[in-house]
C-alpha positions in Angstrom: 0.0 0.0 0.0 1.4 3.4 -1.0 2.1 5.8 1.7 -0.3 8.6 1.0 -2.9 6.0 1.5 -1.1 4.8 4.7 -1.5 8.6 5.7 -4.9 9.3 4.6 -5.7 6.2 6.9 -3.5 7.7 9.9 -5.3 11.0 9.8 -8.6 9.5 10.0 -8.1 7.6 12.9 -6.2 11.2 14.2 -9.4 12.9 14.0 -11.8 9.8 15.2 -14.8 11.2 16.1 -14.3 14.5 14.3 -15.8 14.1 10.7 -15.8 17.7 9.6 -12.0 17.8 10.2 -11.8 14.5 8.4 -14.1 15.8 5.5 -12.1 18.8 4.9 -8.8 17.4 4.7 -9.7 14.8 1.7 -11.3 17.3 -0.2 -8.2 19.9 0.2 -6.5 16.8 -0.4 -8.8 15.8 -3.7 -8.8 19.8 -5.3 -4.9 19.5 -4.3 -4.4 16.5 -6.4 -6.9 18.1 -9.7 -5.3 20.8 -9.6 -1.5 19.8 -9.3 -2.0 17.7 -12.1 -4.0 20.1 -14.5 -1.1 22.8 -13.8 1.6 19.6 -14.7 3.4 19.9 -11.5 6.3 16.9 -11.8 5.6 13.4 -9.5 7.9 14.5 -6.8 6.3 18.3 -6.3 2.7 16.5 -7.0 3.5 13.8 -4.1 4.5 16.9 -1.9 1.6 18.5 -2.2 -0.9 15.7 -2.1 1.0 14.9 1.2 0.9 18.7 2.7 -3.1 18.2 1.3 -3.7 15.5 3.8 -1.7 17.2 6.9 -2.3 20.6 6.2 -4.2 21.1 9.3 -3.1 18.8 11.9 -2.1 21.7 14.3 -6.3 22.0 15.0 -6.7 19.7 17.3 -3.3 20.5 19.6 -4.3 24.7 19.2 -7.9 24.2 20.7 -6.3 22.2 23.8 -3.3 24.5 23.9 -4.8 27.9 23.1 -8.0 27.3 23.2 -9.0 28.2 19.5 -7.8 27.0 15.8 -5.9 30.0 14.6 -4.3 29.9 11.3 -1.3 31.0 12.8 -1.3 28.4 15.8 -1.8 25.7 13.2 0.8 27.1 11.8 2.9 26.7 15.0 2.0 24.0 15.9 1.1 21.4 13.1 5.0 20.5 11.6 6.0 19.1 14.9 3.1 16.4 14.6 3.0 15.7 10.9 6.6 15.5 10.8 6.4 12.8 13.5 3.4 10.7 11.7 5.5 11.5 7.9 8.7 9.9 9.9 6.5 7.0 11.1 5.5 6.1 7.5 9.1 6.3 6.6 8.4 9.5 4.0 11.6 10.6 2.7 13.5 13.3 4.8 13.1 16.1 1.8 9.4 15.3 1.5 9.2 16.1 5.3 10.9 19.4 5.0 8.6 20.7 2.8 5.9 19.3 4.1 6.7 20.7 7.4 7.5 23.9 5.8 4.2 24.0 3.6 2.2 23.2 7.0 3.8 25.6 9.2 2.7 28.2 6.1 -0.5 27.8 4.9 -2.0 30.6 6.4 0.8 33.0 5.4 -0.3 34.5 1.5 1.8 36.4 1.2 4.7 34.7 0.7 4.0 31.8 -1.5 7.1 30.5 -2.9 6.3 27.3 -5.3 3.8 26.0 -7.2 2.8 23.1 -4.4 2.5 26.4 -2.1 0.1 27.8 -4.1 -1.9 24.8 -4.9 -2.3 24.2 -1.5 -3.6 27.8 -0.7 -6.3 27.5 -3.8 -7.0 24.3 -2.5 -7.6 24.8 1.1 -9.9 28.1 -0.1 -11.6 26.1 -2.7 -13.0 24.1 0.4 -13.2 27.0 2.8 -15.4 29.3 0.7 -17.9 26.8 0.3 -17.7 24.9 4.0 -18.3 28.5 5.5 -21.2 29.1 3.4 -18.9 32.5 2.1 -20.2 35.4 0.0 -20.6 35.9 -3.7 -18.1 39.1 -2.7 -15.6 37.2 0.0 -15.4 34.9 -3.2 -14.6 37.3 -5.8 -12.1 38.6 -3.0 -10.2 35.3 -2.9 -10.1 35.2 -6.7 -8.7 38.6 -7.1 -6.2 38.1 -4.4 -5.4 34.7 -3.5 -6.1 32.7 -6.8 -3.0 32.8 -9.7 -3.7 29.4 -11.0 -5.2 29.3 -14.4 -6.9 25.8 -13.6 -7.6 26.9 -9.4 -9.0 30.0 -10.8 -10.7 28.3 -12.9 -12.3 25.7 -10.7 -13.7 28.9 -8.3 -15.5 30.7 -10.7 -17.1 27.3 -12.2 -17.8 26.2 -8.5 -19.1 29.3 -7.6 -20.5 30.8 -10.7 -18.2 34.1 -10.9 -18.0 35.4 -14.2 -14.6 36.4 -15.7 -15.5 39.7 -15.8 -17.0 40.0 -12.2 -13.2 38.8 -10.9 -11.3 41.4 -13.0 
């Protein structure tokens, strides 16, 4: 069994009880993965990003018991020290960890996106956001203007939410 599949498994049984977390992460994971490929990213970026996909937001659960919320940047803080410890247990490669770890600890940070499996990930994680949290027609032609630079991420927003080229310009 591959080791993405491995993870995906490992996260579930992470968030037992918790299907909204577990929900979210495989469709980050699954617009992640469309996305990657329809942009050409090569296999070893791809399997970095599907990878960040499914970790992305492990931090959650050790921020609510340590802070007492889910901030972005608490995930942030928190989150690489766990997935690297799962990634390590599944014997991911040491390079895949780094920039796992590093795409974790940053996926709340815009505006400093350096890499294509960076800004997958972002797109991705909004994709999912803007439609779990039942977001405007305007908080989504925000996101487009000023999150979205990937032709086929782009693309997939307006389809998904029926924004208009013009009405994102």
């Amino acid at each position: 069994m591959d080791r993405k599949t491995l993870l995906i498994k490992e996260m579930i049984r992470y968030y037992t009880k918790d299907p909204k977390r577990i929900q979210h992460f495989i469709k980050v994971h699954d617009f992640a993965r469309i996305i990657g490929r329809l942009e050409h990213l090569g296999e070893e970026e791809l399997d970095i990003l599907e990878t960040a996909a499914i970790v992305h937001d492990i931090g959650i659960k050790v921020s609510e018991e340590k802070y007492g919320d889910c901030s972005g940047k608490h995930q942030e803080l928190e989150g690489p020290i766990i997935a690297r410890a799962m990634l390590e247990t599944l014997d991911f490669a040491d390079s895949v960890i780094d920039r796992v770890c590093y795409l974790v600890a940053h996926h709340h940070t815009y505006n400093e996106i350096d890499g294509s499996d960076y800004q997958i990930l972002v797109e991705a994680d909004f994709l999912v956001n803007l439609y779990e949290d039942h977001s405007s027609r305007e908080a989504v032609e925000h996101a487009l203007q000023h999150i979205f630079r990937t032709e086929n991420g782009t693309a997939i927003c307006r389809d998904m939410f029926g924004i208009s080229r013009e009405a994102s310009a």
